[in-house]
C-alpha positions in Angstrom: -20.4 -4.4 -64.0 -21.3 -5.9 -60.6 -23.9 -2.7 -60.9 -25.7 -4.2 -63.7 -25.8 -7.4 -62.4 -27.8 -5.7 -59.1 -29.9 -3.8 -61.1 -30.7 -6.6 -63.3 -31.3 -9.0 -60.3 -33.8 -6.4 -58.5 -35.7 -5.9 -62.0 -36.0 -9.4 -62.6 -37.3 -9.9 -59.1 -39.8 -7.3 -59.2 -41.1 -8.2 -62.4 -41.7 -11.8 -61.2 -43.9 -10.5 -57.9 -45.7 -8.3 -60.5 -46.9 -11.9 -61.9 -47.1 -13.5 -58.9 -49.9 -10.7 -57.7 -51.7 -10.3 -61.0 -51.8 -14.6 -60.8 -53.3 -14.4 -57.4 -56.0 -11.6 -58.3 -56.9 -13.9 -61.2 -57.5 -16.6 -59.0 -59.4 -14.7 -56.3 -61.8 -13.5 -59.6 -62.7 -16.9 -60.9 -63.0 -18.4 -57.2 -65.9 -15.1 -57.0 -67.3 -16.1 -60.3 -67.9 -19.5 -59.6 -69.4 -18.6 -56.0 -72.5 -16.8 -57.4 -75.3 -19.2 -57.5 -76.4 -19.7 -61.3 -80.0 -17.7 -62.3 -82.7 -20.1 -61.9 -84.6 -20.1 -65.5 -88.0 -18.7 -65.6 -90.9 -21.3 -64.4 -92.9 -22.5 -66.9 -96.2 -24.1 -65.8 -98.9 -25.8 -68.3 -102.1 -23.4 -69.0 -105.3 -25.3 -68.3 -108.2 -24.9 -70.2 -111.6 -22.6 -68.4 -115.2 -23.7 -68.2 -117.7 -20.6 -69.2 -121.4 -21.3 -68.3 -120.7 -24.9 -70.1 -119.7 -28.0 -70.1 -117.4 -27.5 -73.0 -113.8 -26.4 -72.2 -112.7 -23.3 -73.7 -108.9 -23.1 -75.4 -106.3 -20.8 -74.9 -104.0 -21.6 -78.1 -102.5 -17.7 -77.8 -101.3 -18.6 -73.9 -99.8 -22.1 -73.6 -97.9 -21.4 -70.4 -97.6 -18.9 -67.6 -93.7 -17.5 -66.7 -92.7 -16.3 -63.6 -89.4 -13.4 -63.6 -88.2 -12.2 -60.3 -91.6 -13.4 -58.3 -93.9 -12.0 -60.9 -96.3 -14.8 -62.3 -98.8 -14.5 -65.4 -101.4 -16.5 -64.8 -104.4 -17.9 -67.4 -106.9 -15.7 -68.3 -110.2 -16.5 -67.5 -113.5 -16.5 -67.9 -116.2 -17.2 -65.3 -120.2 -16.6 -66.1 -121.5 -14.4 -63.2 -125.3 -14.2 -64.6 -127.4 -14.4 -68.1 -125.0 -12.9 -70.9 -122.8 -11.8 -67.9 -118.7 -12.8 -67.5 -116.1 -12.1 -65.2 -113.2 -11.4 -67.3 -109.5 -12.0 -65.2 -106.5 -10.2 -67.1 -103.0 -12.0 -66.9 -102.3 -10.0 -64.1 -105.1 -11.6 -61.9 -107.2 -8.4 -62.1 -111.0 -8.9 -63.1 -113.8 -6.8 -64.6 -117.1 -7.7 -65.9 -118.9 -7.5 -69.1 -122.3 -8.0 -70.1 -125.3 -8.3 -73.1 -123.1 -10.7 -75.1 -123.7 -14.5 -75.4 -120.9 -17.1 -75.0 -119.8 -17.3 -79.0 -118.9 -13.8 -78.7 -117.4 -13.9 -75.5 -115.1 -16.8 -76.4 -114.2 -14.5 -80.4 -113.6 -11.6 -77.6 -110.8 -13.5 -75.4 -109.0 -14.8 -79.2 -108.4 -10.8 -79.8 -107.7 -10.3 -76.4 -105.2 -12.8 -75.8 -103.5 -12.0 -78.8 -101.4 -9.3 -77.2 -98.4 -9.6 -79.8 -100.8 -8.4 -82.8 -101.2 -4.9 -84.0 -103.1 -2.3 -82.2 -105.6 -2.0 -85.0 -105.5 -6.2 -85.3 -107.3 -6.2 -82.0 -109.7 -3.0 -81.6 -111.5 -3.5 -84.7 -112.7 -7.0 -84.2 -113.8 -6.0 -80.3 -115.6 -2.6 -81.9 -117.4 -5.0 -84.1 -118.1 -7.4 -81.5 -119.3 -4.8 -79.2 -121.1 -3.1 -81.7 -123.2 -6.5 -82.9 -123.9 -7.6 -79.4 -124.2 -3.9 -77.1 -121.6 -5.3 -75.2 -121.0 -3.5 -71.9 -118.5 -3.4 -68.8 -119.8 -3.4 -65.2 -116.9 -0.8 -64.1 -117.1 1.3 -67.4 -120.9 2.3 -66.4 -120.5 2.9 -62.3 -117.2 5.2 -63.6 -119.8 6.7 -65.7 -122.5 7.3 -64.0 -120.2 9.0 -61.2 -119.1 11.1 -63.6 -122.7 12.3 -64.6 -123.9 12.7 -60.9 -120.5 14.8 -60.1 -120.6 17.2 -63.7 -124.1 18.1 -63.6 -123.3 19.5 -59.9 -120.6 21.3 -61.7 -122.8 22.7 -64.4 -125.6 23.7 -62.7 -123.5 25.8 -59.9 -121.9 27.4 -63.1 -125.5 27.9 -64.5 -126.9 30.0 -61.4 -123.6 32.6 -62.0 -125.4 35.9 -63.0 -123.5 36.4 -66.1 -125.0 33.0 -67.7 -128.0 34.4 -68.9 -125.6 37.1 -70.9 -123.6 34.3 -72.8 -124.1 33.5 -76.6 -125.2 29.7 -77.1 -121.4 29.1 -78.4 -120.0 30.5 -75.4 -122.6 28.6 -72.9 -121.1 25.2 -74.7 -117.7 26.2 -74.8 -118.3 26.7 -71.0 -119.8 23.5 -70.8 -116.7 21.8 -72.6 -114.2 23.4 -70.3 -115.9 22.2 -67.2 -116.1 18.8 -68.7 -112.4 18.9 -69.5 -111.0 20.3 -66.8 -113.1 17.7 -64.6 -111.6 14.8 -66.5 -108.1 16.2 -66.7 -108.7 15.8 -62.6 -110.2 12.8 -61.9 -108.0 10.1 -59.2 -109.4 7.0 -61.0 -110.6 6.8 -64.7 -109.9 3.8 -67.7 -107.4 3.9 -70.9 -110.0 5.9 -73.0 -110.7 9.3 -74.5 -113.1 10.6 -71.6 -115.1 12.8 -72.6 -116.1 10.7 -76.1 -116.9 7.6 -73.6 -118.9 10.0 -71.6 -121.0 12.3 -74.4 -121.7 8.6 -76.3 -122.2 6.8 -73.1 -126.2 6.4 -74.1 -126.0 5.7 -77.7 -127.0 2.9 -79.6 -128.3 2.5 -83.3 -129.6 -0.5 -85.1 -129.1 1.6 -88.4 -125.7 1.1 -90.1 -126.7 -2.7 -92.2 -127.4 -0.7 -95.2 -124.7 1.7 -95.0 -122.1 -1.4 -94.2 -123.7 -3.0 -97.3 -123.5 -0.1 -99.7 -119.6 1.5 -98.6 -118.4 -1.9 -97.2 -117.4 -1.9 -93.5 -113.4 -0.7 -94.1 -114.6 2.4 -95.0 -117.7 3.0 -93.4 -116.3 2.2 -89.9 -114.0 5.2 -89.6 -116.5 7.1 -91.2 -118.9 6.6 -88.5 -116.2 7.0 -85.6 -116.6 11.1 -86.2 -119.5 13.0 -86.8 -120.3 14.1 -90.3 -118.8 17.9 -90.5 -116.8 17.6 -87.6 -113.0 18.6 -88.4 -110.3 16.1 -86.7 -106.5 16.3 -86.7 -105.0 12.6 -87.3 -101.6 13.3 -87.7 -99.3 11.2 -89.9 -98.1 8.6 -87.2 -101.6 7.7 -86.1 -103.0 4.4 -86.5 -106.2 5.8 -88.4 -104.1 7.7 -90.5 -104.8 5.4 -93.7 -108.4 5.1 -92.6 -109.0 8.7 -93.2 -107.2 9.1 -96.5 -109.2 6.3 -97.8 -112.3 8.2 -96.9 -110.9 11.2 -98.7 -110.4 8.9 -102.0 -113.7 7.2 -101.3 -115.3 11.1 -101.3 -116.7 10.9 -97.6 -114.0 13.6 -96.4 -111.8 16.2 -96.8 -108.6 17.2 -95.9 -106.3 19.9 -95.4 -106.7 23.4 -97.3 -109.8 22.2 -98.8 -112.1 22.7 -95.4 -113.6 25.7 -94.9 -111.8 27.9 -92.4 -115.1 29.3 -90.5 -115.4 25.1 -90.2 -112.0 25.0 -88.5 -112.1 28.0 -86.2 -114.4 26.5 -83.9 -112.5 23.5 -83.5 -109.6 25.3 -82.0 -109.8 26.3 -77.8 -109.7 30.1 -77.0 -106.4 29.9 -76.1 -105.6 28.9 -79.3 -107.2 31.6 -81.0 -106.0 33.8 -78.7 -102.2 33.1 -79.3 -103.8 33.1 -83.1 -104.6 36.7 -82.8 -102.1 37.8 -80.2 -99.9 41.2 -82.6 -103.8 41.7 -83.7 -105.8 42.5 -81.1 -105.9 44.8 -78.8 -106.3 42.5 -76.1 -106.8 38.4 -75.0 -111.0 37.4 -76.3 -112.8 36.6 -72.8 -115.2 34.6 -75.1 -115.1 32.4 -78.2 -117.9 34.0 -80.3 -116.1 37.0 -80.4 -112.4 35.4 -81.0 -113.8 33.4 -84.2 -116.1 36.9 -85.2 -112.5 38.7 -85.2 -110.6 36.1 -86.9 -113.0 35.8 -89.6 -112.1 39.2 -90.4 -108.6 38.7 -91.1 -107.9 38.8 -94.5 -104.6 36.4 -94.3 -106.3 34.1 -92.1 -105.3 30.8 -93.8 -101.5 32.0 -93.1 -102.1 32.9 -89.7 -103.6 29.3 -89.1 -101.2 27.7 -91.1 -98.4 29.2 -89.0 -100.2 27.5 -85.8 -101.6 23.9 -87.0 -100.9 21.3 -89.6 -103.4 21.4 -92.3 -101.8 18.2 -93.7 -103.6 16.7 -90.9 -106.8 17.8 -90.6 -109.6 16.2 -92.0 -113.5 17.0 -92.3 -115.8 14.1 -93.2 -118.6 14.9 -95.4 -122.4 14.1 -96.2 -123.3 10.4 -97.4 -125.3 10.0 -100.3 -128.6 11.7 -100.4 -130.3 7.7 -100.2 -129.7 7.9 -96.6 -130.6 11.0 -96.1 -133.4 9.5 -93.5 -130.6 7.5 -91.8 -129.6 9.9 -88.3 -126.2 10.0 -89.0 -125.1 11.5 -85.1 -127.0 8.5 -83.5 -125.0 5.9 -85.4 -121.6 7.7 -85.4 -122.2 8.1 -81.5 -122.8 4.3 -81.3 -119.6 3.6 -83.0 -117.0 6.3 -80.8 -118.6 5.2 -77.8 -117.5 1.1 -79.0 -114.0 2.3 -80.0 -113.4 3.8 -76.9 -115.0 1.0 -74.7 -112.7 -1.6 -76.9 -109.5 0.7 -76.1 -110.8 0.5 -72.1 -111.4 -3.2 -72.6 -107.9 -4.1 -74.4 -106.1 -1.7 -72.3 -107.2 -3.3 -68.7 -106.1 -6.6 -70.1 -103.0 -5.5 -70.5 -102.6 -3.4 -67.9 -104.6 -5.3 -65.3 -107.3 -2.8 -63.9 -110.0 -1.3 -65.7 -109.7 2.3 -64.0 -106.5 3.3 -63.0 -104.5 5.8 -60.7 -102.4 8.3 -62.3 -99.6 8.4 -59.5 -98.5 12.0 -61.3 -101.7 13.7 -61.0 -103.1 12.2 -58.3 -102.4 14.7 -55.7 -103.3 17.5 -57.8 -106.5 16.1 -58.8 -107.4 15.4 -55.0 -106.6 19.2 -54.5 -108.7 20.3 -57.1 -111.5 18.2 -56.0 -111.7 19.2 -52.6 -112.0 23.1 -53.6 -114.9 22.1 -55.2 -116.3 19.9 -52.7 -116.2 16.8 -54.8 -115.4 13.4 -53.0 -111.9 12.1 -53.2 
């Protein structure tokens, strides 16, 4: 008995310094807890309006404050007339670039989309393509970035063009030379804008005063995507892209086609040698050097819509096809050149708003690209 009565003493006792400990450590927690200074909530700081070559203040409904997270601080965009039809545009992040040719109305229209960077994709690049298209809007940056890219590729081209085998190559072949110098130099460049280079750079001198009547007769919703591609041209939009809809309306509308209804000698050519290549790989007895001859092979095939369809989504593949013969007078390339080159400027524009510079380093490629470049004695 006098056993139990120990045992039952020393449990109790240990039990109670259990409490006493886990008391104390609940203590020590809140006394940390209430020791860590509270978060200071963002700053919020009033927007104030911008002047642009006027006297009349400009609004900035879609921006009514700036907020500052962690030292970071949005500030007001702006807008600052640098010349005639000339404006120094300054993104939220403080960056600037410069457009030109458009007046102040359009300007002002420009900064609405701009600023409204909770909208859709397509709910801001299609009024900028119409506003750049109306006005020939263009961007200080954009052309410099251009223009080095024409001085440094037509070095590139015409070293490739003094090669002794040149004069041997079929006209296909010669441009599908040309298109991989093109692409390999842009899949290499250290600073380039948010845009599909080698569109921005083929288009860079369109412009076409032609498309009123064809606005007027297939209404702009479905002449616009239209005019984006060239008329024969095949393009794969698969389902998840944002012109997805705009294509199958041309389809219904009888301006394209789609899928297993486009010629196969019409989709060939669309498709790199490597492609074909892979294509023809248990065929042939060995890899095409050249893409006359891969397409002049494939052609021959007599299953050759299940050997594609084993490589590429028909489903997504659409063709565009002629307008009606009244505009048969109406260049077609010119116009459709005018309109890629203004979708991929908007996409440039848009994208350094948001980003905040208009040509950009890719961090991931960048040391590649400075390699490549310097075999080939190209600045860096």
């Amino acid at each position: 008995m006098a056993a139990f009565i120990f045992f039952l003493t020393a449990g109790l006792a240990l039990l109670l310094a259990y409490i006493g400990q886990q008391k104390k450590k609940q203590q020590q927690q809140n006394t940390a807890t209430n020791s860590i200074p509270k978060s200071t909530p963002p700053t919020i700081q009033p927007i104030k309006t911008t002047q642009i070559a006027s006297s009349e203040p400009v609004a900035t409904p879609d921006l009514p404050f700036t907020v500052t997270f962690g030292g970071f601080q949005e500030v007001e965009p702006m807008v600052e007339a640098v010349g005639l039809n000339e404006w120094k545009i300054t993104s939220p992040y403080n960056k600037s670039f410069t457009l030109y040719n458009a007046p102040k109305d359009a300007i002002e229209e420009l900064m609405v989309h701009l600023k409204n960077r909770m909208g859709s994709w397509r709910e801001r690049t299609v009024p900028i393509e119409m506003i750049i298209h109306k006005t020939d809007l263009r961007c200080r940056e954009i052309d410099a970035f251009l223009a080095q890219c024409h001085k440094e590729l037509t070095e590139l081209k015409e070293r490739r063009m003094k090669e002794p085998d040149w004069k041997e190559l079929s006209e296909l072949d010669r441009e599908d030379e040309i298109d991989g110098i093109e692409s390999e130099y842009f899949d290499h460049l250290i600073l380039k804008p948010s845009a599909v280079l080698d569109t921005l750079y083929a288009t860079r001198d369109s412009k076409s005063d032609s498309d009123e009547e064809l606005i007027k007769f297939y209404g702009i919703e479905t002449i616009t995507p239209y005019l984006r591609s060239r008329a024969g041209d095949v393009e794969q939009i698969p389902a998840s892209h944002y012109l997805r809809n705009d294509y199958e309306l041309l389809v219904k509308k009888g301006l394209a086609r789609k899928g297993k209804d486009i010629p196969l000698q019409d989709i060939l050519p669309t498709l790199t040698l490597k492609e074909m290549n892979a294509i023809a790989d248990t065929l042939a007895p060995k890899p095409f050097g050249r893409k006359q001859k891969a397409i002049d092979f494939l052609m021959q095939q007599p299953n050759l819509f299940d050997l594609l369809n084993r490589s590429i989504s028909f489903n997504s593949l659409f063709q565009t096809l002629p307008l009606d013969p009244k505009f048969a007078q109406i260049n077609l390339d010119d116009i459709s050149d005018s309109w890629r080159f203004d979708s991929e400027l908007a996409t440039a524009i848009i994208s350094a708003f948001d980003r905040s510079e208009m040509l950009y380093v890719d961090d991931w490629k960048k040391q590649d690209a400075e390699e490549w470049r310097k075999k080939r004695g190209l600045p860096v």
